[in-house]
BADRENMI-175481 format. One record per residue: residue in one letter; y, x, z of N, C-alpha, C in turn. Coordinates in steps of 0.1 Angstrom, whole numbers, plus 5000, padded with zeros to 4 digits. Layout:
// residues N
aYXZYXZYXZ
...
***
This chain:
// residues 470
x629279483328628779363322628079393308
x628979483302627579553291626879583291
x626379653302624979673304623879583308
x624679493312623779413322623479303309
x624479273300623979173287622979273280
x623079393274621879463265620779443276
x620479483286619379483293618579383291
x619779243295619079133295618379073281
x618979133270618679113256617379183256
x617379293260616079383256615179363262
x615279283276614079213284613279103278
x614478993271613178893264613078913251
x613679043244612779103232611379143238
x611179223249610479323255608779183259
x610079093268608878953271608078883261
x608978863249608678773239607878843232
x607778953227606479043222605279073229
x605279043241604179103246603479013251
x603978863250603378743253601978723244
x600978703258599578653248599378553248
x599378473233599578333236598178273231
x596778343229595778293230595678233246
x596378333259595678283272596478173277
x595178113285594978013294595578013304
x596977963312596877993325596877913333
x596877953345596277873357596677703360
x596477633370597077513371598577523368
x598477373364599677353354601177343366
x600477293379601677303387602477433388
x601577563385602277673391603877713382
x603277623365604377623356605477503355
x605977473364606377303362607177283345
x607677423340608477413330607577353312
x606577473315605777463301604177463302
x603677423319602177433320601377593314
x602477713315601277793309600877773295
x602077713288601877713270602977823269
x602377973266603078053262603778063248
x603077963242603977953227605577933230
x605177823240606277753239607877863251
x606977933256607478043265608578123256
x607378173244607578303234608778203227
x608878063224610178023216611778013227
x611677953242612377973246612878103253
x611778163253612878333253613478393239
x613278363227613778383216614878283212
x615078123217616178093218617278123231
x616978183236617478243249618478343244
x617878423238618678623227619778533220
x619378383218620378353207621378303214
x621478253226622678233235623178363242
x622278443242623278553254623878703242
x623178673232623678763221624678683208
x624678543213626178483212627578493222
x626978513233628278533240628578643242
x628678763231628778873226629978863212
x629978733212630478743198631778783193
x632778783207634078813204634078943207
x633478983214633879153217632879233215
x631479163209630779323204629979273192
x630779253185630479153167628979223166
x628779373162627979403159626479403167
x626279403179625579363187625379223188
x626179133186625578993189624978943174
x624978993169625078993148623579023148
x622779163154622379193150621379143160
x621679133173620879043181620078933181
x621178843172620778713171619978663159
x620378783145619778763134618178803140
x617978883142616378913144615778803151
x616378753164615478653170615478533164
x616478513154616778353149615378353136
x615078463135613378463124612778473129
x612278463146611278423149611278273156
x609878263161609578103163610778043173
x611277953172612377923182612277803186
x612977713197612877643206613777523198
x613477433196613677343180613177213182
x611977153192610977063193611576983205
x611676833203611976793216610976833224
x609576863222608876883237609077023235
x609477093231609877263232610777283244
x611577153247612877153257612377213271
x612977323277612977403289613377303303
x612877223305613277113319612077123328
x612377103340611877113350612276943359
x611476903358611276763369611976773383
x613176683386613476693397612676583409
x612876603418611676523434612776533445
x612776453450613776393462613476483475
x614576523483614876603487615976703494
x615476793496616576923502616177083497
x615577013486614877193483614877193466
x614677333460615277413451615177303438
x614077163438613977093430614576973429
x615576933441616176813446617076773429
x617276673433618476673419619676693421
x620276763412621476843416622676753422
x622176603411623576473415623476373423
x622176453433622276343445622876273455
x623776393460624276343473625076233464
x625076143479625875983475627275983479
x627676123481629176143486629976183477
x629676213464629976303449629976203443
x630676093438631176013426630676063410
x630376183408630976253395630776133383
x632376153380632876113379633476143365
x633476043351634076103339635176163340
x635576333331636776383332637676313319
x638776373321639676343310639376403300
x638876553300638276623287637176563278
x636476543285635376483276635776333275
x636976263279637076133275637676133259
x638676233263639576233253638776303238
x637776333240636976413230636176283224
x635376163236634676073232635575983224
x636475943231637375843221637275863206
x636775743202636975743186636075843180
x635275923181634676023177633675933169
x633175973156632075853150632375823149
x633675723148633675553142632875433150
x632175463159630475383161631875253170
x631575173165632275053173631775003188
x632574973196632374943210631074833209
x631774743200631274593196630174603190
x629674713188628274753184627074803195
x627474803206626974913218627074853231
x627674693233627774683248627174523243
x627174483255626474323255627874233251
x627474133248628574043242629773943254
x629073963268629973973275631274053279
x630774143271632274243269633074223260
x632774163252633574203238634174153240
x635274063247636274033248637674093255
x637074243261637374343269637874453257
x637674453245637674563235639174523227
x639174653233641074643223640774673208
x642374703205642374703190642074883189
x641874903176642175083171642975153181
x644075113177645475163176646075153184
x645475053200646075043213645375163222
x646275203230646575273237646475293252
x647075133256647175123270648375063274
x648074983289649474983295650175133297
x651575123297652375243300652575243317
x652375353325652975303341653575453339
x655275443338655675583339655775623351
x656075553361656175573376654775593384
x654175593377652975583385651675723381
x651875693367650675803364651575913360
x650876043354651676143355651676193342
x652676213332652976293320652776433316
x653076473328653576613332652076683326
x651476693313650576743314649876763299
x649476803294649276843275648676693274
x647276653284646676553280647576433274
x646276413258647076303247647476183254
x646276143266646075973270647175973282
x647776083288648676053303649775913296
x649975903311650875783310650375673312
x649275683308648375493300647175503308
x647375353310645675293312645775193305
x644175253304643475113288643475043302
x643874893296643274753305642274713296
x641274773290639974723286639274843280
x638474783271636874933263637874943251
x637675083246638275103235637375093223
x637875043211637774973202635975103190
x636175193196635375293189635075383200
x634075453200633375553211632275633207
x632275733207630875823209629675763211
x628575713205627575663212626875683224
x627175813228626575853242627675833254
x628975773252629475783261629275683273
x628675573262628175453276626875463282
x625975543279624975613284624975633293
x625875783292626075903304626875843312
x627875753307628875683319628675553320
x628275493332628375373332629775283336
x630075163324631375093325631875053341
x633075063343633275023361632974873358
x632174803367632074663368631074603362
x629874693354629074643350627974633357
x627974573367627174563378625874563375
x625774443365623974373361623074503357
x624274653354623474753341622374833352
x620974803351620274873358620275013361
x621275083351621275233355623275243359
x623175103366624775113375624475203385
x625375293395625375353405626175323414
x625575243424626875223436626875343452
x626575453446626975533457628275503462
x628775553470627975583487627375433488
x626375473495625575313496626075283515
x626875353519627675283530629175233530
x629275223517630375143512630275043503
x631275003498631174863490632274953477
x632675073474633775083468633375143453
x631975193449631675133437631775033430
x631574943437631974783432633174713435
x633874783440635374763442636174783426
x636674723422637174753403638874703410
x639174663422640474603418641374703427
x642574733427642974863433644674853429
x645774883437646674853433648175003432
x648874973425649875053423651174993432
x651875103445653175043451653875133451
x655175093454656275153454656375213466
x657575283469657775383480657575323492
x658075233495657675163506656075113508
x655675103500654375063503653774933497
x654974883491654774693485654074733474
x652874633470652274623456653474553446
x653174693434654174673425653174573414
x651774623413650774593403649474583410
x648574473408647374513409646474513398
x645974643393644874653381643274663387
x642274553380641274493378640574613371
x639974733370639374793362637774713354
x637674623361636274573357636674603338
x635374673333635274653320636474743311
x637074823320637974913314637475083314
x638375133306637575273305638675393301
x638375443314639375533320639275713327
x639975743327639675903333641176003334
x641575983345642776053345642876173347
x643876233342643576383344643776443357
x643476553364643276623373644576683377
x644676733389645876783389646576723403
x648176793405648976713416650076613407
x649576543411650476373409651976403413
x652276453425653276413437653476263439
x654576203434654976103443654176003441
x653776013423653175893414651975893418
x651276003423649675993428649475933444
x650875913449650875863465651175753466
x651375693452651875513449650675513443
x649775613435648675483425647175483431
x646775413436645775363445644175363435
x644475363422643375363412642875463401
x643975563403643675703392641975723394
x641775773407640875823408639675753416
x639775633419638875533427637475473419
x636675563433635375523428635075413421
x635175273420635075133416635675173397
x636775243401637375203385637375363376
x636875373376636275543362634775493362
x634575553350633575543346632375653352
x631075643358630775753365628875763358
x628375883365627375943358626175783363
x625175773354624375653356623575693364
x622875603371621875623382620475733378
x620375713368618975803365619475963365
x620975983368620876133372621076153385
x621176023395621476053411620176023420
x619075993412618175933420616876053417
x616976183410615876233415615276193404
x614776153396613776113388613876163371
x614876233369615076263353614876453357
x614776433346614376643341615076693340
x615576803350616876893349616276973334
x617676973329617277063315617777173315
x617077303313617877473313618377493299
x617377443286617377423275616977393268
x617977313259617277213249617577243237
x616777173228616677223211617977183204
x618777093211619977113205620777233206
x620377253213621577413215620777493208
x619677543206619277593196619977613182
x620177463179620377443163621677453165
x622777403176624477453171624477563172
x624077673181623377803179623577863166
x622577823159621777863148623777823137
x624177673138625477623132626877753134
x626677823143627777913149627377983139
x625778063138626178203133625978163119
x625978093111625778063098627378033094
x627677973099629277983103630178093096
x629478203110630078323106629778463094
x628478403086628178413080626978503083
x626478483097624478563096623778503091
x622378623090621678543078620978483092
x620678333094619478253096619278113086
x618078053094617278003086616977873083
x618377833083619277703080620277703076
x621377623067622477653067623277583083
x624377603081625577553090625377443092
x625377303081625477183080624177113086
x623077213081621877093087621477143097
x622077283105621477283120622277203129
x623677193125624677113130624076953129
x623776893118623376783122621876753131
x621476893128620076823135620276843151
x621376933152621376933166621876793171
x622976723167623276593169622076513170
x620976513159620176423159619276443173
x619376553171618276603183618976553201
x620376533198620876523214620676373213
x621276303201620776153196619876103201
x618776143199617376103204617276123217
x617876183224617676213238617976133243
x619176063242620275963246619675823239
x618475813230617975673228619275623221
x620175673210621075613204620975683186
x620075703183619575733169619975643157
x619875553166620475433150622075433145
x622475483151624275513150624075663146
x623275743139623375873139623775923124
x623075803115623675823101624975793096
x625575723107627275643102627675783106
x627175813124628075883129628576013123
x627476093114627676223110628176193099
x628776073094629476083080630976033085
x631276013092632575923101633976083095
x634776013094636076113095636976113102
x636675973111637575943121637676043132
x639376113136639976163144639676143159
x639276213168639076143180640376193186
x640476183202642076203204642776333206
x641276433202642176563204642176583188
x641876473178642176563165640776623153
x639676613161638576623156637576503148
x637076513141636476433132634176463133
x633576413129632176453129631676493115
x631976443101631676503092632076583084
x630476653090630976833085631576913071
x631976763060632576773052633976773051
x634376723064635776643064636876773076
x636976833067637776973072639376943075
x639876833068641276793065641576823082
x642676843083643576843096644376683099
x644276683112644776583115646276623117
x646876493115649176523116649676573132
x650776583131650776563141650576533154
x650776413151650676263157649876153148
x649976073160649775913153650375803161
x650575693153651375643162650475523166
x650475483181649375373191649975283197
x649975143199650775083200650275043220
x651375013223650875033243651874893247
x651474873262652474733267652774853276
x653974783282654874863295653874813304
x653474873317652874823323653774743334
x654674723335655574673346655874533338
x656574503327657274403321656174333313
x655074393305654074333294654974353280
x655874463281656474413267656274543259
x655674483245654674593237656074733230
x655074753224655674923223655074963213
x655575083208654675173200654975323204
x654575373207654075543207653775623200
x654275743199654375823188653676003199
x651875933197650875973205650776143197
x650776243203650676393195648876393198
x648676463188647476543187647476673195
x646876693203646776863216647176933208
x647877033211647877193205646977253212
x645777313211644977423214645277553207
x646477603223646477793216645877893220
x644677843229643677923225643177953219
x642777843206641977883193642877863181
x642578003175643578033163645377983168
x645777993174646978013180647577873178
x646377743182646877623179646777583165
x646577633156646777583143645677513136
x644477463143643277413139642377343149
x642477223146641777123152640277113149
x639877113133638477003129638177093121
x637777253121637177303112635777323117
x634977383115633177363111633077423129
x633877533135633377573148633877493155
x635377403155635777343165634477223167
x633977143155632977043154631977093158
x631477223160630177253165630077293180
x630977323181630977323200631577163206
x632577123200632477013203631576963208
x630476953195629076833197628276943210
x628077023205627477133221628377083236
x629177033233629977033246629476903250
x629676813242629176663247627476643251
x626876773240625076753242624676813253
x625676893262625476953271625576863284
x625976803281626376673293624876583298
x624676593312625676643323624876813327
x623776843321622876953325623377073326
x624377133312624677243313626277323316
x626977223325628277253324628677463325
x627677473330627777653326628477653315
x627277663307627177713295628477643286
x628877493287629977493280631077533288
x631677623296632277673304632377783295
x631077823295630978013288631977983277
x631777903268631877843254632877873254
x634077753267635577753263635877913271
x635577993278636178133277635678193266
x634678173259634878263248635678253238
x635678113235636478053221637378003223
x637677943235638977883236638377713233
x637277703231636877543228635877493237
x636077363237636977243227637977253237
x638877173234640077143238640077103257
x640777193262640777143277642277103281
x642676973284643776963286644577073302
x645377063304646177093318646177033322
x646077073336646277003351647976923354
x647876833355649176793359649676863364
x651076883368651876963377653576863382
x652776723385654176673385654776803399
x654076853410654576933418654077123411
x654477223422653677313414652277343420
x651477343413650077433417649577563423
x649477573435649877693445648677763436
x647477773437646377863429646477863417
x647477803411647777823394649577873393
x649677963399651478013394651777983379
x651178053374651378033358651977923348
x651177833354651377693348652377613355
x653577533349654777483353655177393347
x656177323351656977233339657477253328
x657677433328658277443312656977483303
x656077493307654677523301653977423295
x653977353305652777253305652177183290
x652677193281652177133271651477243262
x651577383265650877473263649377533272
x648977603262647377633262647477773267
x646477803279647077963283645777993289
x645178163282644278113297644478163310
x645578143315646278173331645878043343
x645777953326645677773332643877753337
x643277843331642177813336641477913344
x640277873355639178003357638078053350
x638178173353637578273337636178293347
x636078283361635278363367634678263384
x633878343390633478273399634078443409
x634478433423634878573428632678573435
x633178713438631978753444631778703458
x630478703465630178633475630978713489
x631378623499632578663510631978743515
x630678743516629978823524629578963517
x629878993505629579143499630379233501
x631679253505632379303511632179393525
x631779273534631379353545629879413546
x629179323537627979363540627379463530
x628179503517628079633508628979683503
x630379743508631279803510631079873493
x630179973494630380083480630080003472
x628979893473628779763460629379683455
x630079633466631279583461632479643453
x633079723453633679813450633479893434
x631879903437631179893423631679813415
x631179683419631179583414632779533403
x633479573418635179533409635979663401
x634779753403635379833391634879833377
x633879753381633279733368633679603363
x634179483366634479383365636479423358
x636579543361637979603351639179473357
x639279453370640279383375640179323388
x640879233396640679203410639579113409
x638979063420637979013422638678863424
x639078823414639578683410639178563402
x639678453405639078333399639878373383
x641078403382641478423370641678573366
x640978643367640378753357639078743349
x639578763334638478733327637378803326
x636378773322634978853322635078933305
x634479043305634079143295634179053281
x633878953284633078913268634078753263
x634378733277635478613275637178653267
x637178623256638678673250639278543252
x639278463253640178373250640278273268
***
């Protein structure tokens, strides 16, 4: 894998110099990315060195240091029309859109819910039509409680609870990218499968062993995302954890073929540029303003710019503990405490809600310092284009925060992870790797072979790669 990263470093050093950017090239179809504007070539191969000579950073300091400084002084990919996207067209071929099929819900996770919550301060009651607003809880609520139903068994802050309505403060992008269950009228609603009716289905019920409805919950106008994982008994009584009609799911303009797959965009550039200034390389910004402009820059994309000046000064905690301004380093407590109804009785409560331990990074002991806040916002600006790359992110750094998989039973492909664990951060809990293709084995015997000797372990979903420490 070291070899194969220097190579690839020294190839768009090698491309990006030798680019002639007085010439003209041919029709513009043959480029769908940049039309044959080599300028714009020569910047996305030089923001390019800056991602792959960052994911160098934990295990070959001095190569990714020395990598990154050099290309971060030349011209770099910074401009919204600088952005590396390619137009998707309807279909079965290499340009289709990736979130077409109508059989794929995707579906908000728990990780990025729990990240959106509260993040910014930016109020619900500022962001949805005024038919809702009577759907918007308080701060400091929580949710109904269903202990029998949903599952604990798991680090995530939100288990236990479902909101019965929008929560009081949100991310500005998160109603965007996710459209509310039950907002039917929202022209970028999505009712896949279109041979059902169960996008629009919001009502869905919780029963007991026998099979009697104990509860029926209405998701219309509520905003939800349970975590992943085996349930056991509580996931074979709750009829709505995961039902298309009631989560919140990707909006129509990414399932229909018509929006620009992005490879890369100038936000990642500038948290980029936020990482190594960070760690103290010389580039050609500080920390704080490539960090914000990267925000502003994912802002604009998302048509939510007007919320962008509260949001980068906001100190408010979101649920794993993190805050947006890059001044506001303080740690969040413990806990906090959220007040919830039982879901069975209606009779209120308070909760004494923990903040995640992430002991991946720094052994748990830091929530909201300048790198947790900068991948963070990379993690959300990445949404939904580059789940790779924020993948890369959390094996290198251990960030942002990924809760655990339930385990009310045990997890046959995850031994590791158990009941006496579970509220701990490991990376045993997660995959570091993709295995090699079924067919390289039989069909290149010494290549394969190669291959896992150089990979320094079995040819597994949980063996980490070279560069991934955490």
């Amino acid at each position: 894998l070291k070899t194969v990263y220097y190579f690839m470093l020294d190839e768009l050093k090698d491309a990006s110099s030798k680019l002639d950017l007085s010439v003209t090239g041919p029709a513009a179809k043959f480029d769908q990315a940049y039309g044959f504007n080599y300028t714009k070539w020569q910047k996305y191969a030089n923001s390019m060195r800056l991602r792959l000579a960052m994911r160098l950073s934990e295990v070959d300091q001095n190569k990714a240091k020395s990598e990154f400084e050099t290309a971060a002084a030349l011209p770099l990919l910074t401009a919204a029309d600088d952005v590396f996207q390619v137009a998707e067209k309807p279909g079965w071929d290499a340009l289709t859109g990736v979130m077409t099929r109508e059989w794929n819900y995707y579906q908000m996770s728990s990780t990025i819910n729990n990240i959106f919550l509260g993040l910014g301060g930016i109020k619900t009651e500022d962001q949805v039509p005024a038919t809702m607003h009577s759907a918007i809880k308080d701060a400091d609520y929580i949710g109904l409680r269903f202990l029998n139903h949903f599952t604990t068994m798991t680090n995530d802050p939100s288990a236990g609870y479902w909101l019965d309505g929008l929560p009081y403060a949100i991310d500005p992008r998160a109603y965007k990218a996710y459209i509310i269950p039950g907002d039917f009228e929202n022209p970028d609603f999505n009712a896949y499968p279109s041979w059902d009716n169960s996008a629009k289905t919001t009502a869905r019920n919780l029963v007991d062993d026998a099979g009697n409805v104990v509860k029926t919950l209405d998701a219309k106008y509520t905003w939800n995302a349970p975590v992943n994982g085996d349930w056991g008994a509580k996931g074979a009584k709750n009829q709505i954890r995961s039902y298309n009609g009631a989560i919140p799911r990707h909006g129509h303009k990414f399932r229909n073929s018509t929006s620009k797959r992005i490879f890369f965009a100038n936000w990642e550039t500038y948290f980029l540029l936020a990482e190594a200034a960070v760690r103290g390389w010389t580039v050609p910004m500080s920390g704080q303003a490539a960090y914000e402009a990267g925000i502003d820059a994912n802002f604009a994309y998302w048509g939510v710019s007007g919320f962008a000046s509260d949001y980068k000064t906001s100190t408010d905690y979101n649920r794993v503990g993190t805050s947006v301004a890059w001044n506001h380093t303080t740690e969040p407590p413990a806990s906090h405490s959220m007040d919830f109804k039982d879901g069975y009785t209606n009779t209120a409560g308070t909760a004494n809600v923990l903040y995640p331990v992430n002991h991946l990074y720094k052994n748990g002991t830091v929530k909201n310092d300048h790198l947790t806040k900068i991948i963070t916002q990379k993690f959300i600006a990445h949404t939904p284009w580059l789940p790779l790359e924020a993948w890369s992110d959390h094996r290198r750094l251990g960030l942002p925060f990924f809760e655990n998989p339930a385990v009310e039973n045990p997890l046959v492909n995850m031994p590791a992870l158990n009941a006496g664990n579970y509220m701990t951060s490991n990376v045993k809990f997660f995959p570091q790797r993709l295995k090699y293709p079924s067919s390289l084995p039989s069909s290149n015997a010494d290549g394969y072979e190669q291959a896992v000797t150089a990979l320094g372990g079995p040819d597994e979903v949980l063996t980490p790669l070279w560069w991934a420490k955490h």
